[in-house]
TIRO-2110 file (N, C-alpha, C; in Angstrom, 1 decimal):
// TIRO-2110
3.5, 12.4, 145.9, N, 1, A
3.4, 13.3, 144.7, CA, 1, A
2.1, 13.0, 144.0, C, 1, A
1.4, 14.1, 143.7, N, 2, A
-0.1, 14.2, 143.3, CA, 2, A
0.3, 14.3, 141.9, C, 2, A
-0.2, 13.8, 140.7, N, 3, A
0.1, 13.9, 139.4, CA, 3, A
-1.2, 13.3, 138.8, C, 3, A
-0.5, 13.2, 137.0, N, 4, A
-2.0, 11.9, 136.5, CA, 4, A
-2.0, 11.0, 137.0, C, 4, A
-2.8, 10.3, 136.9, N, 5, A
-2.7, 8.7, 136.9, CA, 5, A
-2.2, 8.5, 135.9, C, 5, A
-1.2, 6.5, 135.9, N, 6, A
-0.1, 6.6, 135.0, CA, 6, A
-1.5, 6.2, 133.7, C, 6, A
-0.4, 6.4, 132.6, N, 7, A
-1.1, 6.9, 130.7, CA, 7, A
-1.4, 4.7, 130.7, C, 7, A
-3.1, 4.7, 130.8, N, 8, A
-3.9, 3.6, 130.5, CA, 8, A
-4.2, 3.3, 129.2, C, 8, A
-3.4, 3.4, 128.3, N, 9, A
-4.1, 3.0, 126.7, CA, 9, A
-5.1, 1.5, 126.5, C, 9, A
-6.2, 2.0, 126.3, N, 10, A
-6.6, 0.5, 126.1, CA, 10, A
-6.9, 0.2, 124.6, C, 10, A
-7.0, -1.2, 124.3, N, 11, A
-6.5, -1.7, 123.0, CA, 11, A
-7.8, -1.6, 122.4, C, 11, A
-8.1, -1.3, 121.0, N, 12, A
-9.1, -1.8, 120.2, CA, 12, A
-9.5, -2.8, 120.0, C, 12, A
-10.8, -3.2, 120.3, N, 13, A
-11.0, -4.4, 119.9, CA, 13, A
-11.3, -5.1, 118.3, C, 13, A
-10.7, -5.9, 118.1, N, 14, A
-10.4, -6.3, 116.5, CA, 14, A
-12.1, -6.6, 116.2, C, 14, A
-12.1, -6.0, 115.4, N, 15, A
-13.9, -6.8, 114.4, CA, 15, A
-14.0, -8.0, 114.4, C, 15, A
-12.8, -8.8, 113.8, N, 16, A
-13.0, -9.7, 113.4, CA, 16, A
-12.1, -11.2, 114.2, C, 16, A
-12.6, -11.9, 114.4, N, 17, A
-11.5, -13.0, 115.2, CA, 17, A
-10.5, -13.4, 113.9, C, 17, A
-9.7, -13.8, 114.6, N, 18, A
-8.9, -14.6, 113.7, CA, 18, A
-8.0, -15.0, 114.6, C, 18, A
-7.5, -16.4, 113.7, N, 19, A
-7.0, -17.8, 114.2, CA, 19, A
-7.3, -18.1, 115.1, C, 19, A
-6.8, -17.9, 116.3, N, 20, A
-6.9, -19.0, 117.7, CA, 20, A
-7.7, -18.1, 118.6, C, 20, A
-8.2, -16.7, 118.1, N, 21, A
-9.5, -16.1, 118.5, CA, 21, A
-10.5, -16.5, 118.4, C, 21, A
-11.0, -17.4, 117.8, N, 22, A
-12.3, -18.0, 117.0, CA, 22, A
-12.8, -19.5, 118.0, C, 22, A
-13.8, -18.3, 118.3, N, 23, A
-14.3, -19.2, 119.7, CA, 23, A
-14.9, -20.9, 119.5, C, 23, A
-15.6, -21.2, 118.5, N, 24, A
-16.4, -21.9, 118.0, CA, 24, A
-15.7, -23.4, 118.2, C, 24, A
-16.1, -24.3, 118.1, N, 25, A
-16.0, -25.6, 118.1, CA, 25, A
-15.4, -26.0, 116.3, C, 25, A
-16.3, -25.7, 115.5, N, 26, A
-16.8, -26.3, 114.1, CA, 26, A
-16.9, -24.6, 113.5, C, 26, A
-17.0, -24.7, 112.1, N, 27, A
-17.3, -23.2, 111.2, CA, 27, A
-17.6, -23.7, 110.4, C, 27, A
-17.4, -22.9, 109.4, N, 28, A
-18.0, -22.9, 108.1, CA, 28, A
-17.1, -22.4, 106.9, C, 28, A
-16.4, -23.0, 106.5, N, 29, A
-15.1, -22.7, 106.0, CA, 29, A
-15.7, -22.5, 104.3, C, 29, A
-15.9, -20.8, 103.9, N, 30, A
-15.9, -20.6, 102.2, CA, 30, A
-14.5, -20.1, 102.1, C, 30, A
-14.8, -20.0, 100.4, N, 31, A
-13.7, -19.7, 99.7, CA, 31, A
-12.9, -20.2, 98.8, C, 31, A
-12.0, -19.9, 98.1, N, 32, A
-11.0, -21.2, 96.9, CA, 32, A
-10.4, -22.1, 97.8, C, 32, A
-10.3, -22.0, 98.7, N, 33, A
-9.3, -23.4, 99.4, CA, 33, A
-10.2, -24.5, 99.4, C, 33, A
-11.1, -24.8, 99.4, N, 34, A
-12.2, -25.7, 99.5, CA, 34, A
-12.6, -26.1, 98.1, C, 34, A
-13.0, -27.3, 97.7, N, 35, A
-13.6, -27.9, 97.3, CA, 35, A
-15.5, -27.7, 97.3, C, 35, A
-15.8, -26.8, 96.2, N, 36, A
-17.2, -27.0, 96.2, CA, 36, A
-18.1, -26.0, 96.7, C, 36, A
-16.6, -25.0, 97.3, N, 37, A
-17.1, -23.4, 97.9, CA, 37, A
-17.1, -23.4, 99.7, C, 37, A
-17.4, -24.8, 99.7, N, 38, A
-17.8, -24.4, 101.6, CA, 38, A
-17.9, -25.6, 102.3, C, 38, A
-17.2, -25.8, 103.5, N, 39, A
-17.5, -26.9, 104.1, CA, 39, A
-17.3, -26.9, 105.3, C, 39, A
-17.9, -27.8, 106.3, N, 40, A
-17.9, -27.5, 107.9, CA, 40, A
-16.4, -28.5, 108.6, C, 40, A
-15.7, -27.6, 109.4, N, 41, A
-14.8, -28.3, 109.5, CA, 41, A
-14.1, -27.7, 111.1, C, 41, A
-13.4, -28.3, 111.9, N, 42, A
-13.1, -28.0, 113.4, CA, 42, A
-11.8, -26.7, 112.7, C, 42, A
-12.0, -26.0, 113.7, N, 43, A
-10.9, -25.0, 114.3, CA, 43, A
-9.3, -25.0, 113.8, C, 43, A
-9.3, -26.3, 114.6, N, 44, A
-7.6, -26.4, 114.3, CA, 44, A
-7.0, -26.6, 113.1, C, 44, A
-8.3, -27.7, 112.7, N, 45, A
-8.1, -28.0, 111.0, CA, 45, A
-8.0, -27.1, 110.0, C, 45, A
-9.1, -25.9, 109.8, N, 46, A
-9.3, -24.6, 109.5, CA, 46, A
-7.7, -23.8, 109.6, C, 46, A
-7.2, -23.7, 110.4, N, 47, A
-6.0, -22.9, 110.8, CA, 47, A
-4.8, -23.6, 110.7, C, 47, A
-4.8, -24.9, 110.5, N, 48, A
-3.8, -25.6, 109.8, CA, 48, A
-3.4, -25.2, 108.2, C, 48, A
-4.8, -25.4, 107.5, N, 49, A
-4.7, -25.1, 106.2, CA, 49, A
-5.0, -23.5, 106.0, C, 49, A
-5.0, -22.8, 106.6, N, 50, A
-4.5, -21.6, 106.6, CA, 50, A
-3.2, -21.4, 106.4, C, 50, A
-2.5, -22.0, 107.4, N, 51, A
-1.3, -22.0, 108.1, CA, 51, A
-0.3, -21.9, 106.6, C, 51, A
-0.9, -23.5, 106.1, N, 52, A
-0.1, -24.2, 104.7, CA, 52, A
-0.5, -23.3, 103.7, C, 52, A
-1.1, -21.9, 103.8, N, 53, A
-1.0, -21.2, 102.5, CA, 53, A
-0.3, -19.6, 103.0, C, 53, A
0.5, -19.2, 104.3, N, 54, A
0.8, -18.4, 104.8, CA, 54, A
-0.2, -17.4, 104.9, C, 54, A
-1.7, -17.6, 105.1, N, 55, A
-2.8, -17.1, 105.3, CA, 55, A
-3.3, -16.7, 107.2, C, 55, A
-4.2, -16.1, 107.0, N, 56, A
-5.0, -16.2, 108.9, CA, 56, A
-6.7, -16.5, 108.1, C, 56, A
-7.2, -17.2, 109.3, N, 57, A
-8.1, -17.7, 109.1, CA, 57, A
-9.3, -16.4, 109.8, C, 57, A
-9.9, -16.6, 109.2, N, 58, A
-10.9, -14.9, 109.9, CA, 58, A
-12.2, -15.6, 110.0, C, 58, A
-13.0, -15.1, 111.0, N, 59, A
-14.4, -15.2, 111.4, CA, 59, A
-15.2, -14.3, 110.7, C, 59, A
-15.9, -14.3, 109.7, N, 60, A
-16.5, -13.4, 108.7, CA, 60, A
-18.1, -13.1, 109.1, C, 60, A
-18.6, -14.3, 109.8, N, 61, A
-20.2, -13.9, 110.0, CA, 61, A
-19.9, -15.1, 111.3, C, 61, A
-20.2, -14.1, 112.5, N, 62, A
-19.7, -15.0, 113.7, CA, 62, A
-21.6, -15.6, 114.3, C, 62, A
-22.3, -15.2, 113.7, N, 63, A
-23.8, -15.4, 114.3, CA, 63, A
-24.2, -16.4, 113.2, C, 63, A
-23.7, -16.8, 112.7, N, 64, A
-24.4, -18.1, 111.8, CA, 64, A
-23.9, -19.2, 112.4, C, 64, A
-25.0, -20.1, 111.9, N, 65, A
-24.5, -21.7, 112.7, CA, 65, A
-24.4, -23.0, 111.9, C, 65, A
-23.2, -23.0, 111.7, N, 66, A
-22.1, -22.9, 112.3, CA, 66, A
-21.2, -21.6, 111.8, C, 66, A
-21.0, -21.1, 112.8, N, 67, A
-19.9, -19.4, 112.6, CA, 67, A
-18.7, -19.4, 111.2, C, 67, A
-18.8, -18.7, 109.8, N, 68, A
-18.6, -18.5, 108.9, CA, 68, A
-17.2, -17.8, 108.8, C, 68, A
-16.0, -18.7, 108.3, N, 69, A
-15.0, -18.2, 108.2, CA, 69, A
-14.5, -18.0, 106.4, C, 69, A
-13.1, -17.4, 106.7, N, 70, A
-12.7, -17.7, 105.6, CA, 70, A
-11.4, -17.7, 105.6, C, 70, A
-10.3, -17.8, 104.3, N, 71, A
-9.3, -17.7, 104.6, CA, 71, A
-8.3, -16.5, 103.8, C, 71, A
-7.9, -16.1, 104.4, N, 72, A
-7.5, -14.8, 103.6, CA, 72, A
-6.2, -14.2, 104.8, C, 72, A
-5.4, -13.3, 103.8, N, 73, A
-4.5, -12.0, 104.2, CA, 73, A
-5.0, -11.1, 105.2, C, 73, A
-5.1, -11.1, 106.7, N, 74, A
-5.6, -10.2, 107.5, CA, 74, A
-5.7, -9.0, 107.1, C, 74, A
-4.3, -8.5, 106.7, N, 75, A
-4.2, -7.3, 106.9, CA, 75, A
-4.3, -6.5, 105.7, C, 75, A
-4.4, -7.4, 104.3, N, 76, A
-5.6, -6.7, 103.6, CA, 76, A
-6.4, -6.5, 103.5, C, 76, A
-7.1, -7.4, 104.8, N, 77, A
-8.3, -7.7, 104.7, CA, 77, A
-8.9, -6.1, 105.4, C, 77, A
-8.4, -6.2, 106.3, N, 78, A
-8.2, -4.7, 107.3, CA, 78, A
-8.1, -3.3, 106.6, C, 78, A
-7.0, -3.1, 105.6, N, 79, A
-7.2, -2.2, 104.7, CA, 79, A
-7.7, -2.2, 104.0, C, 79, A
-8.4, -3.0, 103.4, N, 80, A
-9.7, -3.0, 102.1, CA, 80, A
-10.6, -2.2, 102.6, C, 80, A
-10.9, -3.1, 103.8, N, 81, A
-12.5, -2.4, 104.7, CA, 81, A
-12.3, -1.6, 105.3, C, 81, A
-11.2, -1.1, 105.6, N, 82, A
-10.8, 0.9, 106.4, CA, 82, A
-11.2, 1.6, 104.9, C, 82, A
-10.6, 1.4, 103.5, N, 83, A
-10.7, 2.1, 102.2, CA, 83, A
-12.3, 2.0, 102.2, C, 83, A
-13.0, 1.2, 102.1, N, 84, A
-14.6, 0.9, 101.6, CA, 84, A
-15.1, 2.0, 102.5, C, 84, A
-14.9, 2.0, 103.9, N, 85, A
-15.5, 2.8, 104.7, CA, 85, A
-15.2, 4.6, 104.3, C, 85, A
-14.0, 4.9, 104.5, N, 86, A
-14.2, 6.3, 103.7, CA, 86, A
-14.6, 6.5, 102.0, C, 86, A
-14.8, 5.7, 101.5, N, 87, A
-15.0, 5.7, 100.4, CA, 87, A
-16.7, 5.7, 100.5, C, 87, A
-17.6, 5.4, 101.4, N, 88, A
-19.1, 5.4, 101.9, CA, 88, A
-18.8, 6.9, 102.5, C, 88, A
-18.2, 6.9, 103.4, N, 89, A
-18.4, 8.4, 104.0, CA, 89, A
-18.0, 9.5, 103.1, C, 89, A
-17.3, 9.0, 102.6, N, 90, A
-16.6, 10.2, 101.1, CA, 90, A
-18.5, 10.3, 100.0, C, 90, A
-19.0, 9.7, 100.3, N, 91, A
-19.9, 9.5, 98.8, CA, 91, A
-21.1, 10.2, 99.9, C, 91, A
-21.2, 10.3, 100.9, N, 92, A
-22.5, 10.1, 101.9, CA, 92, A
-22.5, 11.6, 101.7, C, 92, A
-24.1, 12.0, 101.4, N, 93, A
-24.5, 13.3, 101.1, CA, 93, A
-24.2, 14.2, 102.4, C, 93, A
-24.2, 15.3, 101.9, N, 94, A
-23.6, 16.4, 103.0, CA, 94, A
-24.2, 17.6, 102.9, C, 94, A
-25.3, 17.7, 103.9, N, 95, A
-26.2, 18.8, 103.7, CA, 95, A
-25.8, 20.0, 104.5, C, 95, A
-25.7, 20.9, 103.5, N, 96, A
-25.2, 22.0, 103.4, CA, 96, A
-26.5, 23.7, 103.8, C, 96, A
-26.5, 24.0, 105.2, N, 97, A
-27.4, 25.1, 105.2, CA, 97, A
-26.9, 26.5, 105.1, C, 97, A
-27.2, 26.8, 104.1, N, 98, A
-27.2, 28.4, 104.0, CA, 98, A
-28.1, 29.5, 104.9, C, 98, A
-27.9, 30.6, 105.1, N, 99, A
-28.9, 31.5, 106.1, CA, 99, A
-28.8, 33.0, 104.7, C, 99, A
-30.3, 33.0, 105.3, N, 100, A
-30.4, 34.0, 104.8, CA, 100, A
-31.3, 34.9, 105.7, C, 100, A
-30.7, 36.2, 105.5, N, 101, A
-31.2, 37.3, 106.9, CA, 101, A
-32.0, 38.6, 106.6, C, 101, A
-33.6, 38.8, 106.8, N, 102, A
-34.0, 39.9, 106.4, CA, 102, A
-34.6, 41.0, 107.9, C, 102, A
-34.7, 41.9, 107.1, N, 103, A
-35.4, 42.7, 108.6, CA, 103, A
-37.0, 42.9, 108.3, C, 103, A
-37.2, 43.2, 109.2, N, 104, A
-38.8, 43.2, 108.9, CA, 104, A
-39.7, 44.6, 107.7, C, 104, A
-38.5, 45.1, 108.0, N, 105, A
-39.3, 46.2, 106.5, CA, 105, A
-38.1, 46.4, 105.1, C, 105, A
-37.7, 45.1, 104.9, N, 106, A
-36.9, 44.3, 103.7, CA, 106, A
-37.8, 44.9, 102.5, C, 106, A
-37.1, 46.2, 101.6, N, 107, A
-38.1, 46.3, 100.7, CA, 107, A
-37.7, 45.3, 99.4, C, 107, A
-38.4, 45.4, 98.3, N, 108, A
-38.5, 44.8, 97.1, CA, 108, A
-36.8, 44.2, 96.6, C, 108, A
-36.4, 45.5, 96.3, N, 109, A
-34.8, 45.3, 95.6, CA, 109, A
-34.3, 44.5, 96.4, C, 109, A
-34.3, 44.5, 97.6, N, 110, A
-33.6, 43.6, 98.3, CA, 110, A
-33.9, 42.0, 98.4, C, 110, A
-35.5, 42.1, 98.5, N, 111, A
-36.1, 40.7, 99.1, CA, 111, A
-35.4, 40.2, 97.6, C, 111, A
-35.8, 41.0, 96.3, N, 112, A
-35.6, 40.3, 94.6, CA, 112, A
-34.3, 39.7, 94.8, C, 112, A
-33.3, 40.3, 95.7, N, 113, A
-32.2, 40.1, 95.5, CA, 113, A
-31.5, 38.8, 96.2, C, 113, A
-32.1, 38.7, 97.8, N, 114, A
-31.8, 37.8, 98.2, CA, 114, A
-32.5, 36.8, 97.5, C, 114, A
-33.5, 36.6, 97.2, N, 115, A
-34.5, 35.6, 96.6, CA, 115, A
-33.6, 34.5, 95.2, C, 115, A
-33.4, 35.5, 94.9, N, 116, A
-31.8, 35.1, 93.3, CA, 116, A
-31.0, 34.4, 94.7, C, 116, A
-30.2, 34.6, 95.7, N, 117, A
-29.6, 33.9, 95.5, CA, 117, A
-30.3, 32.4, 96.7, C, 117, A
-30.9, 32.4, 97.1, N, 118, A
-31.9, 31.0, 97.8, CA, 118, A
-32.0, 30.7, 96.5, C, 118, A
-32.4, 31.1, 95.7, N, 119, A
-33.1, 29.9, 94.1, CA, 119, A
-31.8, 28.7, 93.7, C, 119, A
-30.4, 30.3, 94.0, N, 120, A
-29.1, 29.6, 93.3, CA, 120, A
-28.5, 28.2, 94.5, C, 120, A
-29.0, 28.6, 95.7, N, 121, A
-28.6, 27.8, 96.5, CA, 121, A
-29.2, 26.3, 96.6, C, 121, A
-30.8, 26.4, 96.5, N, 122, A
-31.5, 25.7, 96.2, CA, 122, A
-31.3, 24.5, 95.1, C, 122, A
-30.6, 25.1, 94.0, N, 123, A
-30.5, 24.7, 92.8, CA, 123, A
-29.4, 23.6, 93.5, C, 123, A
-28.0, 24.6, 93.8, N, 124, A
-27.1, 23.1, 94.2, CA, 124, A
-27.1, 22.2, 95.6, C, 124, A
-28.4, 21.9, 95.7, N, 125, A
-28.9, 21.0, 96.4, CA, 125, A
-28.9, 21.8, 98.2, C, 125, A
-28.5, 22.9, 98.7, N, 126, A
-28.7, 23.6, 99.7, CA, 126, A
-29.8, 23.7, 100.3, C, 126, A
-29.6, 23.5, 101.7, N, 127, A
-30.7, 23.7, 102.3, CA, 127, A
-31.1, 25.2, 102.7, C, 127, A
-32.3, 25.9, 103.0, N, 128, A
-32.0, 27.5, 103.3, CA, 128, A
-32.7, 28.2, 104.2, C, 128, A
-31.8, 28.4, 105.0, N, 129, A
-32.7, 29.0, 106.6, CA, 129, A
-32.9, 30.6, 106.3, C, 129, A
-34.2, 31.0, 106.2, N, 130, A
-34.1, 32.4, 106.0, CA, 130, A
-35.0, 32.9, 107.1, C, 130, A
-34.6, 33.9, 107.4, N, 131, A
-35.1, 34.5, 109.3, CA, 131, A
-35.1, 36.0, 108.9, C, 131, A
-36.2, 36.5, 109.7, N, 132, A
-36.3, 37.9, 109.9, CA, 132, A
-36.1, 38.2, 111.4, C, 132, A
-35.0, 39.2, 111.6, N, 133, A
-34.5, 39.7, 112.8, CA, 133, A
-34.5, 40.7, 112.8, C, 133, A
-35.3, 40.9, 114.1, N, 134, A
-36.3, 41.9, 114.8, CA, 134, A
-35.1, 42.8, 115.7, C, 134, A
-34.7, 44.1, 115.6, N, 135, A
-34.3, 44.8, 116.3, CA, 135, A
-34.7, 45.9, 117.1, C, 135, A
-34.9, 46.0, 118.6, N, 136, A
-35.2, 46.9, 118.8, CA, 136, A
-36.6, 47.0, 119.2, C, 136, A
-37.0, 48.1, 118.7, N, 137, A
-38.4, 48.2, 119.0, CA, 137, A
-39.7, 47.3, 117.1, C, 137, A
-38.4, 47.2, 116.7, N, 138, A
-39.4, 46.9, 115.5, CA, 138, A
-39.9, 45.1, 115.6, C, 138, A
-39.8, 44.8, 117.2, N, 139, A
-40.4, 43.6, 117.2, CA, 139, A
-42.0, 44.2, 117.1, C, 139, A
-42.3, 44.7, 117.2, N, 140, A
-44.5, 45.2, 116.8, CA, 140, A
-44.5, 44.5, 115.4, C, 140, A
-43.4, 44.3, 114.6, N, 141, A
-44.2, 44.4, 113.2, CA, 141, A
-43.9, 42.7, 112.8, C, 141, A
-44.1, 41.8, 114.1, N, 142, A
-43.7, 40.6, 113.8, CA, 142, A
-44.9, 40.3, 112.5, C, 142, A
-45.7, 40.7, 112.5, N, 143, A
-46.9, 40.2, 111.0, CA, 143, A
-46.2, 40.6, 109.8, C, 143, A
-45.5, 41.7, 109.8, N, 144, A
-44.5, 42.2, 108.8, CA, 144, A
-43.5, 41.0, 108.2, C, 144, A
-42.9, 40.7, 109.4, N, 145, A
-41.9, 39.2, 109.0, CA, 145, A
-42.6, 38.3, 108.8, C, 145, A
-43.5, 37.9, 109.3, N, 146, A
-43.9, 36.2, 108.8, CA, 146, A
-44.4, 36.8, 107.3, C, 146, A
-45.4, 37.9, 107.0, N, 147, A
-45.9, 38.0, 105.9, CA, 147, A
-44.5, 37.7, 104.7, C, 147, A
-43.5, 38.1, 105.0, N, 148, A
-42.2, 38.4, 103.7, CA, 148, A
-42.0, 37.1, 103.9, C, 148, A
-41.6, 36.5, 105.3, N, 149, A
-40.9, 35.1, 105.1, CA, 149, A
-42.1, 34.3, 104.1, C, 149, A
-43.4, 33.9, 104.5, N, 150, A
-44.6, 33.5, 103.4, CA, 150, A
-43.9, 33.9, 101.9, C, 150, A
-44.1, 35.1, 101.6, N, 151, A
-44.0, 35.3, 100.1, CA, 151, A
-42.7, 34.7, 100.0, C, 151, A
-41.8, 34.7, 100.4, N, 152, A
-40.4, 34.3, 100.1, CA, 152, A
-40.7, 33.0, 99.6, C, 152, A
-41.4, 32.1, 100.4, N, 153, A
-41.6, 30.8, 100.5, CA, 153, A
-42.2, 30.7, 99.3, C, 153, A
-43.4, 30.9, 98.8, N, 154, A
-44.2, 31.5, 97.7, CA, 154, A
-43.5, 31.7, 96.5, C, 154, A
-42.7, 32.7, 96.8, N, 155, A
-41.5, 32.8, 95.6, CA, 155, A
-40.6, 31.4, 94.9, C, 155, A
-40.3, 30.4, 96.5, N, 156, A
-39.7, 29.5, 95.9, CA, 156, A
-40.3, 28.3, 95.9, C, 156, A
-41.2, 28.1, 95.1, N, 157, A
-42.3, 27.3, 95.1, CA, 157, A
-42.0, 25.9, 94.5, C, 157, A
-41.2, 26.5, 93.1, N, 158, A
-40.9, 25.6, 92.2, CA, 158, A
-38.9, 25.3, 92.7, C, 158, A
-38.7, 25.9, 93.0, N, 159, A
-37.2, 25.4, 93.8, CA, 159, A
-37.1, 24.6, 94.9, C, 159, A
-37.9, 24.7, 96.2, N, 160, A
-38.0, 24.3, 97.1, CA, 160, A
-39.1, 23.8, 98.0, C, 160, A
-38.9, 23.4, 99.4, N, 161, A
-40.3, 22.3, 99.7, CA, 161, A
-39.7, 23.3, 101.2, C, 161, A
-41.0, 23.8, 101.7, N, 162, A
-40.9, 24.1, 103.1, CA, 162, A
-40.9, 22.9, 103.8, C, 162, A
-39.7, 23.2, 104.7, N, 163, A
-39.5, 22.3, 106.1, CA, 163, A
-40.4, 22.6, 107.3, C, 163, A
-40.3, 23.7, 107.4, N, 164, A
-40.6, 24.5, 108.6, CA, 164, A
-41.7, 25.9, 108.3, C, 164, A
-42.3, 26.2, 108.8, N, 165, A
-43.3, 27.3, 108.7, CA, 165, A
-42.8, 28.4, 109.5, C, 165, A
-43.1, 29.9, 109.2, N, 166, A
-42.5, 30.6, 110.4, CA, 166, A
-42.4, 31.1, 111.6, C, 166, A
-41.7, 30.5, 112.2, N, 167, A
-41.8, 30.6, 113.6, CA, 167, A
-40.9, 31.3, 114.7, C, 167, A
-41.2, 31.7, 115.2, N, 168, A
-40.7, 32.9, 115.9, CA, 168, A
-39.9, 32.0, 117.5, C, 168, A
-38.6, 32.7, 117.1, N, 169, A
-37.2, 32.4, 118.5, CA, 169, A
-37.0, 33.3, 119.2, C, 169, A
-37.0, 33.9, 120.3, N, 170, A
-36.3, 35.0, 120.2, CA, 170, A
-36.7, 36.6, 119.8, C, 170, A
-35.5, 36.8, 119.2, N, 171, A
-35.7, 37.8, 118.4, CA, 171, A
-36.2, 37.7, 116.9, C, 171, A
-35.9, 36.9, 116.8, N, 172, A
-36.0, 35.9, 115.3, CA, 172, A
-37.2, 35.0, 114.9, C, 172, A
-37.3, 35.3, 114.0, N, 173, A
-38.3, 34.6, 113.1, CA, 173, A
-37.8, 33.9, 111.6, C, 173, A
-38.0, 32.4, 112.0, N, 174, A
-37.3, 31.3, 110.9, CA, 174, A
-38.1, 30.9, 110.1, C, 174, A
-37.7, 30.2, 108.9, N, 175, A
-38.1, 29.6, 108.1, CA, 175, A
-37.3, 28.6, 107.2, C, 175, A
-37.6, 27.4, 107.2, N, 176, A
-36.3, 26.4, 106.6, CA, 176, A
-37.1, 25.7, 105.2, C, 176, A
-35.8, 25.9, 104.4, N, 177, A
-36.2, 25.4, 103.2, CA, 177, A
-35.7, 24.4, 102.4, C, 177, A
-36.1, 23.0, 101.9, N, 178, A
-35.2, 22.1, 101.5, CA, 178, A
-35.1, 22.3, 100.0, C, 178, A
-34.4, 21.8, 98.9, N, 179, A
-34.5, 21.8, 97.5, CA, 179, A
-35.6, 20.4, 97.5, C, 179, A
-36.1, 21.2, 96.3, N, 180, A
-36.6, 19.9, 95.6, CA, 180, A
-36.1, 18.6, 95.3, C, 180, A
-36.4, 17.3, 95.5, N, 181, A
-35.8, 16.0, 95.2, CA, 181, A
-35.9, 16.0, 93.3, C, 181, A
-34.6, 16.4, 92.8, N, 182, A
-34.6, 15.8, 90.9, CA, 182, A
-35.0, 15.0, 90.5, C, 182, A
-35.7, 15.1, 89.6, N, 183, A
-36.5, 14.2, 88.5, CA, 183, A
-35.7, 13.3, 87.5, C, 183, A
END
């Protein structure tokens, strides 16, 4: 019988050693259980007085020498630092591009109009791809597009910082715009 192969879960590997994980000979034991903040002391010893506080002993900085433990609650220890990590990726900027799409003979009311809203985009920190797409036969008037995408740029002089100059994909001709960095 031809099927999957049987279901291989393999285990995560833990970040951090703890107790009888902790390869080391000797560490470096911080924290309140110590006298004086920190002191070098064997393995077994370490995990004894762990032991006597219903604690695990954790490898905190395994590349120093001698390798840096402490004593603490694992498994708060674990959930603290899962919380810190989304709480970094929750805070970590998130750049946001807008597009904006003209054709090559985009008159005035229009360009005014999209232009309002790249300013507004700009403003709440958006980044802004604006392209002229060429259909048809009105690729001849590619000077027509770069000339609008320029003034567009022009226009947002005081909002934004060209990324990119315009440059032709395709059918398309891009232009990318960042916000200004606040003062």
């Amino acid at each position: 019988m031809r099927g999957r192969p049987p279901y291989n879960r393999q285990r995560q590997e833990e970040p951090y050693r703890v107790n009888e994980k902790i390869r080391a000979r000797e560490i470096r034991l911080v924290g309140d259980f110590i006298e004086g903040g920190n002191a070098v002391m064997t393995v077994p010893q370490a995990i004894k007085l762990a032991q006597e506080n219903d604690l695990d002993l954790v490898e905190i900085s395994p590349n120093a020498d001698p390798p840096v433990c402490k004593i603490i609650d694992y498994a708060k220890f674990k959930y603290e630092q899962k919380k810190k990590q989304k709480e970094i990726k929750a805070n970590a900027a998130k750049t946001v591009l807008k597009e904006i799409r003209f054709g090559p003979n985009t008159d005035d009311h229009d360009f005014n109009f999209k232009l309002k809203h790249a300013i507004g985009f700009l403003k709440e920190g958006a980044k802004v791809k604006a392209y002229v797409h060429f259909v048809g036969r009105s690729i001849v008037f590619k000077e027509r597009g770069e000339m609008l995408l320029l003034k567009f740029a022009q226009e947002l002089e005081e909002y934004g910082i060209v990324e990119q100059l315009p440059k032709m994909e395709g059918k398309r001709m891009f232009l990318f715009l960042a916000p200004k960095a606040k003062k």
